[in-house]
C-alpha positions in Angstrom: -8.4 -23.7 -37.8 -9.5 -20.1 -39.0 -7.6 -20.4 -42.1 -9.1 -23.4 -43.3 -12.2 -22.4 -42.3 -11.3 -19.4 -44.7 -10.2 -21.6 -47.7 -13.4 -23.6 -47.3 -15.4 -20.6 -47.5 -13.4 -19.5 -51.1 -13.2 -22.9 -52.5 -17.2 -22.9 -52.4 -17.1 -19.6 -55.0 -16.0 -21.8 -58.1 -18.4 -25.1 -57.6 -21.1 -22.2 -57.1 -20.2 -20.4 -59.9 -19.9 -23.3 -62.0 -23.6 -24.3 -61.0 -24.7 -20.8 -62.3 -23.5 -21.3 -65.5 -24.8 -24.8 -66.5 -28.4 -23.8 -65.2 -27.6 -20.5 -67.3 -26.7 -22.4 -70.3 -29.0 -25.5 -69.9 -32.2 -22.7 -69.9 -30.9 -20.0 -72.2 -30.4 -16.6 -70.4 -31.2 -14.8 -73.8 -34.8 -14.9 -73.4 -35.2 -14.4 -69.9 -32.9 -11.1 -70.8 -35.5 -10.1 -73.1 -38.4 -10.9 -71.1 -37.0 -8.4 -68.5 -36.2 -5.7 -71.3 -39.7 -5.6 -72.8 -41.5 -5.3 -69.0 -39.1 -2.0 -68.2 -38.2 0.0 -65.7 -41.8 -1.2 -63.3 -39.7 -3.3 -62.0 -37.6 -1.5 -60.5 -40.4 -1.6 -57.6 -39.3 -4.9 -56.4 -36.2 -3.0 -55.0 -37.8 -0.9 -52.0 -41.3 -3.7 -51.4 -38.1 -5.7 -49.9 -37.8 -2.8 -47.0 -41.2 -4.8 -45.4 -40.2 -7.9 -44.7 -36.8 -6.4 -43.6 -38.6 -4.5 -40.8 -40.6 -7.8 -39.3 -37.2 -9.4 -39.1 -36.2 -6.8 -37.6 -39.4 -6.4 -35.3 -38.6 -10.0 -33.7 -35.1 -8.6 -32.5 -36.3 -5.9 -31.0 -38.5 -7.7 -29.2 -35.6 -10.5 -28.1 -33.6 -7.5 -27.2 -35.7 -6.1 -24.6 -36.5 -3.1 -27.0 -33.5 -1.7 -25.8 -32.4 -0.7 -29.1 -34.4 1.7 -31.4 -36.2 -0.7 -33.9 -34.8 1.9 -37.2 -31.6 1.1 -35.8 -32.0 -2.5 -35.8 -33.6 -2.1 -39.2 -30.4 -0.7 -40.6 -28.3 -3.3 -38.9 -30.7 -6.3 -40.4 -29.8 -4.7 -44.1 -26.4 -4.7 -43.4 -26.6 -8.2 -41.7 -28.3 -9.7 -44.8 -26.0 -7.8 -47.1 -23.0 -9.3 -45.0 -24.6 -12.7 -44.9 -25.3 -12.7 -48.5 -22.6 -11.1 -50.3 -19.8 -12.0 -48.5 -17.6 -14.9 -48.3 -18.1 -16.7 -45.5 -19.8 -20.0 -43.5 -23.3 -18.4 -43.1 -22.2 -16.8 -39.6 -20.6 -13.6 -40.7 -24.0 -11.7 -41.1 -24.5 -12.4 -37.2 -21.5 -11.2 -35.9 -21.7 -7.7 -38.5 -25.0 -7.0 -36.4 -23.5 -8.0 -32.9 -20.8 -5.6 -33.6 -22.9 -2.7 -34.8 -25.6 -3.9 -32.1 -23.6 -3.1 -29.5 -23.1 0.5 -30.2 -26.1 1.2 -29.1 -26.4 -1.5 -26.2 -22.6 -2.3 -24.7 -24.0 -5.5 -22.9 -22.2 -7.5 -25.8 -23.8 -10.8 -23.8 -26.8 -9.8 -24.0 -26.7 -8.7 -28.2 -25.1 -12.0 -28.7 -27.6 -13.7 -26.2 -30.7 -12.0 -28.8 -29.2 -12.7 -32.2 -28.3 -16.8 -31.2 -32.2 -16.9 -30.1 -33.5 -15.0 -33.0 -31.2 -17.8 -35.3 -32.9 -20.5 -33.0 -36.3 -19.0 -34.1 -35.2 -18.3 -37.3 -34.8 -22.5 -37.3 -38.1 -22.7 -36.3 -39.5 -20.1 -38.6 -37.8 -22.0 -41.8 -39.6 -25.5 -40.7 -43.0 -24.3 -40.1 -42.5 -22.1 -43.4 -41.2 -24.9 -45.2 -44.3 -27.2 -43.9 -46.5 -24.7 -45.0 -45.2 -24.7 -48.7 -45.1 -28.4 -48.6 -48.7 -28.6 -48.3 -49.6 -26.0 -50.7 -47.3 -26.9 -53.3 -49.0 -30.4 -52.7 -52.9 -29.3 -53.0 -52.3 -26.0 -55.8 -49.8 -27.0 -58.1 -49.6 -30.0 -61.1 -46.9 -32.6 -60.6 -45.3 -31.9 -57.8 -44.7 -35.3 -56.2 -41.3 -35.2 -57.0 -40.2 -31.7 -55.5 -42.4 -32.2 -52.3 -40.8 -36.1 -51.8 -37.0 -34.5 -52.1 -37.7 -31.6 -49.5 -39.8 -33.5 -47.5 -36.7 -35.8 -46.7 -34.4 -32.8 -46.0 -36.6 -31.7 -43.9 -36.6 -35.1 -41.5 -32.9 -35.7 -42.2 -32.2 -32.2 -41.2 -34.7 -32.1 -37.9 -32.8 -33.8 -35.6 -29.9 -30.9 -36.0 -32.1 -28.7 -35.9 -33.6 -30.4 -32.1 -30.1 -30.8 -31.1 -29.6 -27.1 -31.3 -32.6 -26.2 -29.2 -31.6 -28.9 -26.4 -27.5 -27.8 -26.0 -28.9 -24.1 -25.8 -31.5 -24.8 -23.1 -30.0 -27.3 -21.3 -26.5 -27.6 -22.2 -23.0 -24.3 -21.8 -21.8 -24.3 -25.2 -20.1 -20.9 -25.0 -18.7 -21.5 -21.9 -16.5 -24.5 -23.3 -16.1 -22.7 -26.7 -14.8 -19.7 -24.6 -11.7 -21.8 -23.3 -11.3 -23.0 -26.8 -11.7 -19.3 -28.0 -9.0 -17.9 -25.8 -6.1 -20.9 -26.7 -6.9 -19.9 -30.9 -7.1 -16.3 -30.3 -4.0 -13.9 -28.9 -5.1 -13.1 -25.4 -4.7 -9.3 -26.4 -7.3 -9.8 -29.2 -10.5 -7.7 -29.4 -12.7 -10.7 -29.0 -11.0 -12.7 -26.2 -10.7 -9.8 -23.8 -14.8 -9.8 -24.2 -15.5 -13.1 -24.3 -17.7 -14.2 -21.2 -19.2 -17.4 -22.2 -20.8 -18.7 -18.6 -22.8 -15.5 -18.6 -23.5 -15.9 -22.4 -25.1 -19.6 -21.7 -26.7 -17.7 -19.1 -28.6 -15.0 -21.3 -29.5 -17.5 -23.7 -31.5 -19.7 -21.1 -33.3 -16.9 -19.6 -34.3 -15.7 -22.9 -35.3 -19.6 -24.0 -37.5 -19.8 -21.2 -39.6 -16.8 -21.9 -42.1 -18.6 -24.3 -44.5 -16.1 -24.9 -42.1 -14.0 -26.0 -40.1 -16.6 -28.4 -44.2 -16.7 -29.7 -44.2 -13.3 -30.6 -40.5 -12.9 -32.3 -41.7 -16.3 -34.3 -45.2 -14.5 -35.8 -43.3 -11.4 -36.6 -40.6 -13.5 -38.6 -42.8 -16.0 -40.0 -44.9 -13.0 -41.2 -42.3 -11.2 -42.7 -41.5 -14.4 -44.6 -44.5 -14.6 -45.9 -44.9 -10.9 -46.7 -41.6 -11.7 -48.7 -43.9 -13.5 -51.4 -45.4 -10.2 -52.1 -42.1 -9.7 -54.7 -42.9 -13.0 -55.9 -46.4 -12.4 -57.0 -45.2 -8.6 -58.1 -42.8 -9.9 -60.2 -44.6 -12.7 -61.7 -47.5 -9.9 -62.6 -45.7 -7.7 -64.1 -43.2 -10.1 -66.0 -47.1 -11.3 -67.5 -47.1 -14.9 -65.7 -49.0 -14.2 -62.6 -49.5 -16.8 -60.2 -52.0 -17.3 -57.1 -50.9 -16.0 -53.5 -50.3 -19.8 -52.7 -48.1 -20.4 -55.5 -46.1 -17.2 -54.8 -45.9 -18.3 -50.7 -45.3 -21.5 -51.9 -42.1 -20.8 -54.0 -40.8 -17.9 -51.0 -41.3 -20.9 -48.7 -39.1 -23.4 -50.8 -36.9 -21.3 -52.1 -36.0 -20.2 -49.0 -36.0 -24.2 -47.5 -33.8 -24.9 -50.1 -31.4 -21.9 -50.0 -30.8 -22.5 -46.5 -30.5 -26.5 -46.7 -27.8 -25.8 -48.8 -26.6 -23.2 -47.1 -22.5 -24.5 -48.0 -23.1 -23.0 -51.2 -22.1 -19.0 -51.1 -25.1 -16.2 -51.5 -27.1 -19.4 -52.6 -25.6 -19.1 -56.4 -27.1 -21.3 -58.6 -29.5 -23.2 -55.7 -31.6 -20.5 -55.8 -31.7 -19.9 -59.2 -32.6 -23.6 -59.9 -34.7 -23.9 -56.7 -36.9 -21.1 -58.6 -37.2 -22.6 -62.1 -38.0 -25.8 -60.5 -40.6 -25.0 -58.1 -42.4 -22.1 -60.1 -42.8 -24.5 -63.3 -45.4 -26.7 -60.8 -47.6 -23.6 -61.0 -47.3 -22.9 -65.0 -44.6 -20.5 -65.0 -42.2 -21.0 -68.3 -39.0 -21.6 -67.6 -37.9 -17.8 -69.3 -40.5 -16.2 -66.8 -39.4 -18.1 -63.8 -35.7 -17.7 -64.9 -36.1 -14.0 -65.3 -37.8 -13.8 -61.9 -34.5 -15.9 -60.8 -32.5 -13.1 -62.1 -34.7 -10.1 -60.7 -33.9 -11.7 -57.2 -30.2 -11.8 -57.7 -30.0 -8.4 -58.9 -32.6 -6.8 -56.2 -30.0 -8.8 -53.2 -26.8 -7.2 -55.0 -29.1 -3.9 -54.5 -29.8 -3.9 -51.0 -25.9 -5.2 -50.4 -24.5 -3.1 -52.0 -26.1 0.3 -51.1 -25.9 -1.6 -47.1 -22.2 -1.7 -47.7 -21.5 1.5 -49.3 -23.4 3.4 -46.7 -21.8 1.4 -43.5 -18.4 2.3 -45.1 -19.0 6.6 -45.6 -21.2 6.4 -42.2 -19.1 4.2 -40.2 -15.2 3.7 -41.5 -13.9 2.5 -38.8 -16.6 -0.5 -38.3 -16.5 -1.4 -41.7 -12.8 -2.0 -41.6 -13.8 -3.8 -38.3 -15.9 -6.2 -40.2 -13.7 -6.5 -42.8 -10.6 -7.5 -40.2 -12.7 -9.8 -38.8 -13.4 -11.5 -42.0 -10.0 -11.7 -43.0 
């Protein structure tokens, strides 16, 4: 099971790859090369603004996590998480279990890390609708011919809701880990690392408890959807300095699709080539040229190779021995 699940996840790097290079060829990279060259060095700033929104991510789990854990710490672990998530090949998941593991360091109740992360996922769910909704309707009242874009992620959005519901109810009201537990233990050596912890009644457990504390689920939601939204701040930077600024709704409104998008098709690894075309798609309904939104496209992609990379470099001199953990894990 793991090994196909581990071909799967390299047999996605070629039909991503390949997607890269047609939009690269179909648009010319040329000019969106030289439309970077001739703006400079300023925008090297869009490297740290991305340190915000990391630390309202990180805000929500601290507060699913009981503050338990210093929020710097779970800063650090959210850029390693995202680095791991986007970097790295695997099925969307592996970001999650880097931060469990480095979680627990500072909290042993591995139940209880796992219990905060699935939640802040489940909110992260909720987050990505409501922010997709949100760029729906101002992509549909502030930009110029957008009937087609808004129709196509409109439907993904209903086709992909009832998943998305689905998830909620078997969390609430259902004991997923529990059965996965059984199913964990016969795929895993009982000696293994991760079967000798697993405790998946008291995992189902920890997730209900924390399911039913609405007001808190409220909070961890406004800190992630804010961070989200701060996240259009690199937009509109980047836009500005690259000399095709757009309005604060076009620049939310391309974060909040882009992102829609991205994750929709989240099969596709690091989101190579669906972001990049997600990009030029969307920012062309507010006026930006194809080289401009390209470039922008490309300033992305090289800012997430940033943060990864430093994330991964750092976790390997500071922490050796977790890093080869992660990497085990991965395979």
């Amino acid at each position: 099971m793991m090994s196909a699940l581990k071909r799967l996840a390299w047999l996605r790097w070629p039909a991503a790859i390949a997607l890269l290079v047609a939009l690269a060829l179909h648009e010319g990279v040329s000019d969106a090369f030289a439309l970077i060259a001739r703006t400079g060095p300023v925008l090297l700033w869009l490297v740290p603004l991305h340190a915000l929104p990391l630390l309202f991510d990180a805000r929500a789990w601290h507060l699913l996590i009981d503050e338990r854990v210093p929020l710097p710490a779970l800063w650090w672990i959210a850029v390693v998480r995202e680095a791991v998530g986007r970097l790295l090949p695997v099925l969307g998941i592996g970001g999650e279990l880097a931060g469990i593991r480095l979680a627990t360091r500072y909290m042993p109740d591995v139940s209880r890390v796992s219990a905060s992360v699935i939640v802040e996922l489940l909110v992260t769910i909720a987050v990505q609708f409501a922010l997709a909704m949100l760029g729906l309707a101002l992509l549909r009242f502030h930009a110029s011919d957008a009937g087609g874009i808004v129709g196509m992620i409109g439907v993904g959005l209903i086709v992909s809701l009832p998943i998305a519901l689905a998830a909620f109810v078997v969390a609430h009201k259902g004991a997923p880990f529990h059965r996965l537990e059984g199913m964990a233990r016969r795929w895993l050596d009982p000696a293994h690392a991760l079967a000798a912890r697993l405790d998946g009644k008291r995992l189902d457990h920890d997730i209900r408890a924390l399911l039913q504390r609405i007001p808190l689920l409220a909070r961890a939601f406004a800190w992630q959807f804010a961070g989200y939204v701060l996240g259009a701040t690199e937009i509109y930077a980047a836009l500005d300095m690259l000399g095709h600024p757009v309005s604060i709704a076009g620049a939310v409104t391309i974060e909040a699709l882009v992102q829609a998008v991205r994750n929709a098709v989240f099969i596709a690894p690091a989101g190579l080539g669906v972001q990049e075309a997600a990009i030029v798609a969307i920012a062309a309904t507010f006026g930006v040229d194809r080289d401009a939104a390209l470039s922008l496209a490309m300033l992305r992609r090289v800012r997430e190779f940033a943060w990864g990379g430093i994330a991964l470099v750092l976790l390997r001199l500071t922490e050796p021995s977790r890093a080869s953990g992660l990497a085990r894990e991965r395979g």
